[in-house]
C-alpha positions as CSV (number, residue, x, y, z in Angstrom):
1,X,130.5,87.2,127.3
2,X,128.3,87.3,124.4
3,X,129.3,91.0,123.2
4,X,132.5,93.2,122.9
5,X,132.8,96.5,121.4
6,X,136.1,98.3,121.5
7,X,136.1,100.6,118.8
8,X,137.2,104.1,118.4
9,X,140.1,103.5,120.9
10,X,143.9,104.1,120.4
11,X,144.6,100.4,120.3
12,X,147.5,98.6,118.2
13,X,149.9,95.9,117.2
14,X,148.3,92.7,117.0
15,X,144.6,91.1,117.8
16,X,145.4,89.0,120.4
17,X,144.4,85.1,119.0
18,X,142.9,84.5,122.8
19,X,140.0,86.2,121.5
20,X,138.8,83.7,119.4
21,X,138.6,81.6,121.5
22,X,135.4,83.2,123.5
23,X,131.8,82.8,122.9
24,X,131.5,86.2,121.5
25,X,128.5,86.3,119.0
26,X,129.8,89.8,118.6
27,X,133.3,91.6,118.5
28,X,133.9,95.4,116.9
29,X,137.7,96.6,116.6
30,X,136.9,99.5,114.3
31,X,138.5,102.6,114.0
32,X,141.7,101.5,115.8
33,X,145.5,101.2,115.1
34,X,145.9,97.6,114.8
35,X,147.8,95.7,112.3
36,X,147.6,92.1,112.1
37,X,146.0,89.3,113.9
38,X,148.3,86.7,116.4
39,X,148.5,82.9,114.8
40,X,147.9,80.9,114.7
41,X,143.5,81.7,115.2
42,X,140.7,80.4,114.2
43,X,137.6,82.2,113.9
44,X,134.8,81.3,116.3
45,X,131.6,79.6,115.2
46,X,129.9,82.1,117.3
47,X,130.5,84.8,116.1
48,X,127.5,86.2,114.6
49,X,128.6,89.9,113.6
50,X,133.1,90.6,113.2
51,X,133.6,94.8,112.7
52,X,137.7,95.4,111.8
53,X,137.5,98.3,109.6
54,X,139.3,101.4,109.7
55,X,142.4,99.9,111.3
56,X,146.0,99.3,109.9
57,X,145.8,96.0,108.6
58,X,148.3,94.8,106.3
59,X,149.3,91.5,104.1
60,X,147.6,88.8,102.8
61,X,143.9,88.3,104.0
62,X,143.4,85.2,106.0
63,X,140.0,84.3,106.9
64,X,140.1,80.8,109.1
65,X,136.1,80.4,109.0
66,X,135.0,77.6,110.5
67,X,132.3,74.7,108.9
68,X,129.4,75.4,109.8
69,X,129.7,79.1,111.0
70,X,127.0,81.8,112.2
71,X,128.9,84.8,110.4
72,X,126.2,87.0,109.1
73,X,127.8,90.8,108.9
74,X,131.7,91.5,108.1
75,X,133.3,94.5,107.9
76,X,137.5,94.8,106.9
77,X,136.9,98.2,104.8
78,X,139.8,100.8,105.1
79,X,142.7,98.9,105.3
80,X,145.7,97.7,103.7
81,X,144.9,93.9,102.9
82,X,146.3,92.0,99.7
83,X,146.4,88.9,98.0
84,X,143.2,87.1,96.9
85,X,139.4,87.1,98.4
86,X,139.6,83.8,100.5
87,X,137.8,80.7,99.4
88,X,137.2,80.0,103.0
89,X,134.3,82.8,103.1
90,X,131.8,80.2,101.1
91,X,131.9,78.3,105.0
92,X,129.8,81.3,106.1
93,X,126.9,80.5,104.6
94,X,124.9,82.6,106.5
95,X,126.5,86.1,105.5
96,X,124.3,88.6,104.1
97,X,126.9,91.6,104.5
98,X,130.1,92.1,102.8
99,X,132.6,95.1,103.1
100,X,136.2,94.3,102.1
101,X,136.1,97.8,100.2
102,X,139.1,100.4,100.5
103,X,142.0,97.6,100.6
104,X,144.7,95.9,97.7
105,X,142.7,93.0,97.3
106,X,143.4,91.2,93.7
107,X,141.7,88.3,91.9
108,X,138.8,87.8,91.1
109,X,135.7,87.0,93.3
110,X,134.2,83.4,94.2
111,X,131.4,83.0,93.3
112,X,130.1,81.1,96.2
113,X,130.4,84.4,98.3
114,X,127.8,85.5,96.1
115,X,125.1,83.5,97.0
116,X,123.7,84.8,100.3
117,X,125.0,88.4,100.4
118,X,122.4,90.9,100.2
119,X,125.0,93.8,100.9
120,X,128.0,93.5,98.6
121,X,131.2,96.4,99.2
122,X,134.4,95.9,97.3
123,X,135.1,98.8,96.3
124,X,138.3,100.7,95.6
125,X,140.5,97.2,95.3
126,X,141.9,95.6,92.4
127,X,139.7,93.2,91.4
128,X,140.0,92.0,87.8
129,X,137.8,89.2,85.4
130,X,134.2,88.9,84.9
131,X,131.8,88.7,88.2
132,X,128.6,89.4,86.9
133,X,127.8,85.8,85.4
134,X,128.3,84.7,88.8
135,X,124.9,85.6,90.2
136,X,122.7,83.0,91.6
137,X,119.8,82.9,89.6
138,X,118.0,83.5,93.1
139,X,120.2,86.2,93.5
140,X,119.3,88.4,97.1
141,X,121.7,91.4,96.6
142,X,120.1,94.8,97.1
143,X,123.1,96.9,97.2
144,X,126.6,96.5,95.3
145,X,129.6,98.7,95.4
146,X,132.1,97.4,93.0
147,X,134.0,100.8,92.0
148,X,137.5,101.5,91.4
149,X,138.2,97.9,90.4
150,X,138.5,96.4,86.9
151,X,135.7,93.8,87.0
152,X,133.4,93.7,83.7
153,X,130.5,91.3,82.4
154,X,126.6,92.1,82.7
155,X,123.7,91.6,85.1
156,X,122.1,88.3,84.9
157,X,118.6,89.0,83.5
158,X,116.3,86.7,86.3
159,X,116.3,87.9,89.7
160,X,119.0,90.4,90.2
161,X,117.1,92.9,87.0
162,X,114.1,92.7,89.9
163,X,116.7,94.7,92.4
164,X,115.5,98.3,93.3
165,X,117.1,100.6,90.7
166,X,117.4,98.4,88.0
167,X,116.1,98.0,85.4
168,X,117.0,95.0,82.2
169,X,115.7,94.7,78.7
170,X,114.6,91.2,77.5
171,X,117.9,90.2,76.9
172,X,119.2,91.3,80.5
173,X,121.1,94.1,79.5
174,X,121.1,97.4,82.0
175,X,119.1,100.1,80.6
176,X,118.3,101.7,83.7
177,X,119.7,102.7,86.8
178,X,118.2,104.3,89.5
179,X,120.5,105.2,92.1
180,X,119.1,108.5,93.6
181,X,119.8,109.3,97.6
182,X,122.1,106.4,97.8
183,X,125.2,106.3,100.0
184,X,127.7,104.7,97.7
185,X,131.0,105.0,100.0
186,X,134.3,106.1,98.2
187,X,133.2,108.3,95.6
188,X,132.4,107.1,91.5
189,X,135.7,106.8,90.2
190,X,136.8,106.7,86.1
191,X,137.4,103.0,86.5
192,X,133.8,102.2,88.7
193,X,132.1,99.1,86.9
194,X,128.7,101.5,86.5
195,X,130.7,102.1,83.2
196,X,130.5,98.4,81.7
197,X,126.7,98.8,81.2
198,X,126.7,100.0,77.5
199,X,123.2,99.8,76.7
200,X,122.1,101.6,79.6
201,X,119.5,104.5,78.7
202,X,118.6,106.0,82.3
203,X,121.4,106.8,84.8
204,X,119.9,108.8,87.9
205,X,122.7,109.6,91.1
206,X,120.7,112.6,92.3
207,X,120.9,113.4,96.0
208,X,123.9,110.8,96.4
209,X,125.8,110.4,99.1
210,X,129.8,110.3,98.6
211,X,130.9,112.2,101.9
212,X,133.3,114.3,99.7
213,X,133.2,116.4,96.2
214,X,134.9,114.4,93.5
215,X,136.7,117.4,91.4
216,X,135.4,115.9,88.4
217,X,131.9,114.4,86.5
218,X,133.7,110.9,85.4
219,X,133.6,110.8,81.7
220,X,132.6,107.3,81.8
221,X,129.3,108.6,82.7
222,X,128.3,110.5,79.9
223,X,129.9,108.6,77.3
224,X,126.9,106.7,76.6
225,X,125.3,105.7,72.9
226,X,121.9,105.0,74.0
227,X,121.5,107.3,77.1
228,X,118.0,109.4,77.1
229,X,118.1,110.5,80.8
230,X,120.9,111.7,82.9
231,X,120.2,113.2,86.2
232,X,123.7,114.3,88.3
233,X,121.8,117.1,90.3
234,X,123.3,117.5,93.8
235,X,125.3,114.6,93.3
236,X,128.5,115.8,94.8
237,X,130.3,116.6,91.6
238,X,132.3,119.4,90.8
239,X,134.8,121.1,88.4
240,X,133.9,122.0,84.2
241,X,131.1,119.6,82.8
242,X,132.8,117.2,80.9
243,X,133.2,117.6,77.2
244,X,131.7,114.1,76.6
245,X,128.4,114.9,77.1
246,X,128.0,116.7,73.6
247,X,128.0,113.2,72.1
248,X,124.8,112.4,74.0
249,X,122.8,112.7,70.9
250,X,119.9,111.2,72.0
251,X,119.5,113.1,75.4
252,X,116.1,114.4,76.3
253,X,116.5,114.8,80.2
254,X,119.7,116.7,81.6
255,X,119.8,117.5,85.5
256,X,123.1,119.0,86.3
257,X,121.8,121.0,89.1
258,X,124.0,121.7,92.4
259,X,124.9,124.2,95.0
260,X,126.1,127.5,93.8
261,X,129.1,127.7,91.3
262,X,130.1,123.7,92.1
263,X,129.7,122.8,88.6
264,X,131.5,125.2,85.6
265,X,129.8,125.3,81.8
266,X,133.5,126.6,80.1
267,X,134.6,124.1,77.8
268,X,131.7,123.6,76.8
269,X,130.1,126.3,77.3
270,X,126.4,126.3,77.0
271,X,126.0,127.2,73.5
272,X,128.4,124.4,72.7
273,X,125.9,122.1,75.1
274,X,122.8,123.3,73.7
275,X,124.0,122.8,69.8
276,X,125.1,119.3,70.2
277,X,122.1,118.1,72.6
278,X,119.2,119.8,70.6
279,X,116.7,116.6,71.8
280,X,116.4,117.9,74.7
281,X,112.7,118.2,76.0
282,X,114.0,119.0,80.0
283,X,116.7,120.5,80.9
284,X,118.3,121.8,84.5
285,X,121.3,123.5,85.2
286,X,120.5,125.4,88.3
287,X,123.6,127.0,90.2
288,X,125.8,126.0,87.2
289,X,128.8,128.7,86.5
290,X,127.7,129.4,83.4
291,X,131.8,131.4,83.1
292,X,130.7,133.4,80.3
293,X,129.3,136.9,80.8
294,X,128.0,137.4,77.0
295,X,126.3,133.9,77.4
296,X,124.9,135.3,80.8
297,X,123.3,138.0,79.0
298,X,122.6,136.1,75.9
299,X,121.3,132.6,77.4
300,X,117.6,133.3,76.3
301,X,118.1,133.3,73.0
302,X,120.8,130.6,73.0
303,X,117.9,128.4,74.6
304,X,115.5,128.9,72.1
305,X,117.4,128.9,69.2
306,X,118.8,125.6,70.0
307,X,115.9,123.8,71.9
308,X,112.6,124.5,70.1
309,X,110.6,121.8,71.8
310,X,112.0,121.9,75.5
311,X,109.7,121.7,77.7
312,X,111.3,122.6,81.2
313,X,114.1,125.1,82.1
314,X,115.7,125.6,85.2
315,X,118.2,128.1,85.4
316,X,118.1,129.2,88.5
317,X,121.4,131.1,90.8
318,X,123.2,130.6,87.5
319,X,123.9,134.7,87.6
320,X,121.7,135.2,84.2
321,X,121.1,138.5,82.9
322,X,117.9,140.5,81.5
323,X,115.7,141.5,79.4
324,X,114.4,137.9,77.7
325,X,115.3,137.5,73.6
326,X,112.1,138.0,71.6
327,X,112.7,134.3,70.5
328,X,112.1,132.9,73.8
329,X,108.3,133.9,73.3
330,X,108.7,130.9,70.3
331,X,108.8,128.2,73.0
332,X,105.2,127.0,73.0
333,X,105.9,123.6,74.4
334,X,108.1,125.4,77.7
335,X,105.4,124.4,80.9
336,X,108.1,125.0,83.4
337,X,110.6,127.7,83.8
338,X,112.7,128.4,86.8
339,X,115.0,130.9,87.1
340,X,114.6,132.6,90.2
341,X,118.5,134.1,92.2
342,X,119.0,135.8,88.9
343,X,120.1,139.4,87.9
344,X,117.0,139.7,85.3
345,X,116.4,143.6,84.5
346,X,113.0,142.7,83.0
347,X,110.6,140.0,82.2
348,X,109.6,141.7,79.2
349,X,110.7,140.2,75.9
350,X,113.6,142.2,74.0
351,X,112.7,143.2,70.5
């Protein structure tokens, strides 16, 4: 027997250590009940792919890998595993994916596991110390999920600047992240290592994927120095827009969009928002709760007074009311305006 899948069953207790013992090149416990593996076992040098998430595994991670070993994909996520990652993961030298995220793991991470992977989950653990300096300067990783851990340092500027979405200056500094349509599993958390890049200019999580509504924009987003762009739109936020963002000084982009009444402009409000971020050449805040009814009515000439040279509004489902302030007519650099779903009287300009 070369395959067994047993997943999504109502098993439990312990993996028997007979298992091991086959020729299996591929073995998939997920999304069961069980809680620890019989000993003494030993990993087979078969196996090729090893799926144990989304059970009930407890205590200190043991990984008996043997020298040389075929593991290429492994998958512990959604447990309850502690202690430190396992040294004895550098004996799979061919493994390429990496998901130990949604556990207690502690420490920090060796760096010999960084070598091969090209898939990288550890998210939502407690990983501590610096883990960026540990890239191999022929670094393969395309995708990283470190969140919800306490890990800091900074991408190494050779080949892991080149991977999609990122972007380094000449001293290899993040100034750019491009993240849009992404999965990234288990939510952006306060604490999510996306915070340590300081210098970072462009952060775009449109259209990502986090299976649930966080209640909250993490303030670690917007407290940027150097940001420019900042695109959140249907980025499965929710809640009041954090009060952070006003120090965004040199903001020129601002996507906030979402569904219908997700995201809340209250405190602050958008005359607050428009005051403290008057660099702004586009700016989106379609289906924001704008709570305000005399900013609802008002919100044309709060635009204009505030943003001179914007050059793109959207506005749209936001509940707005009519007729348009006769300072709105002043915007001569506006090219796009959108701001249809609205309760406009008139598209004359009020006198």
């Amino acid at each position: 027997m070369e395959m067994l899948d047993l997943s999504k069953n109502q098993l439990a207790g312990e993996i028997p250590s007979w298992i091991w013992g086959t020729q299996l090149e591929y073995l998939n416990l997920s999304f069961n009940r069980l809680t620890d593996v019989q000993k003494p076992y030993r990993m087979s040098a078969s196996l090729i792919e090893l799926y144990l998430h989304s059970n009930q595994l407890r205590g200190e991670l043991h990984l008996p890998i043997p020298l040389p070993s075929k593991l290429s994909y492994l998958s512990i996520a959604n447990n309850s595993l502690s202690g430190s990652i396992p040294t004895s993961l550098c004996n799979a030298i061919h493994l390429e994916v990496l998901d130990l995220s949604k556990n207690k793991l502690s420490g920090g991470i060796p760096p010999c596991v960084l070598q091969n992977i090209t898939i990288f989950q550890m998210g939502q653990n407690n990983l501590s110390g610096i883990i960026l300096d540990n890239f191999s300067v022929d670094c393969k990783l395309i995708h990283f999920n470190l969140n919800n851990n306490t890990l800091e340092g900074r991408i190494p500027s050779d080949e892991c600047c080149k991977w999609p979405g990122v972007e380094c200056d000449a001293s290899g500094y993040v100034i750019s992240l491009q993240l849009h349509e992404e999965a990234i599993s288990g939510g952006i958390g306060e604490s999510t290592s996306l915070f340590k890049f300081k210098y970072m200019r462009e952060l775009n999580l449109a259209y990502i994927d986090m299976s649930y509504y966080t209640n909250r924009i993490p303030k670690g987003i917007v407290n940027r120095t150097y940001m420019t762009h900042l695109d959140l739109s249907y980025a499965s936020f929710g809640g009041q827009i954090p009060s952070e963002i006003l120090s965004l000084k040199r903001l020129a982009y601002l996507d906030t969009s979402g569904f219908p009444k997700t995201l809340v402009l209250e405190k602050p409000n958008l005359e607050m928002l428009v005051q403290n971020l008057t660099g702004l050449r586009e700016l989106y805040l379609d289906g924001v709760n704008i709570t305000s009814s005399d900013e609802r009515r008002k919100w044309s000439h709060i635009i204009s007074s505030h943003l001179p040279n914007l050059t793109s509004l959207g506005l749209s489902s936001c509940d707005l009311l009519g007729p348009l302030a006769k300072s709105f007519a002043q915007l001569h650099s506006l090219s796009f305006l959108e701001l249809s779903f609205n309760d406009l009287s008139a598209v004359a300009v009020l006198d």
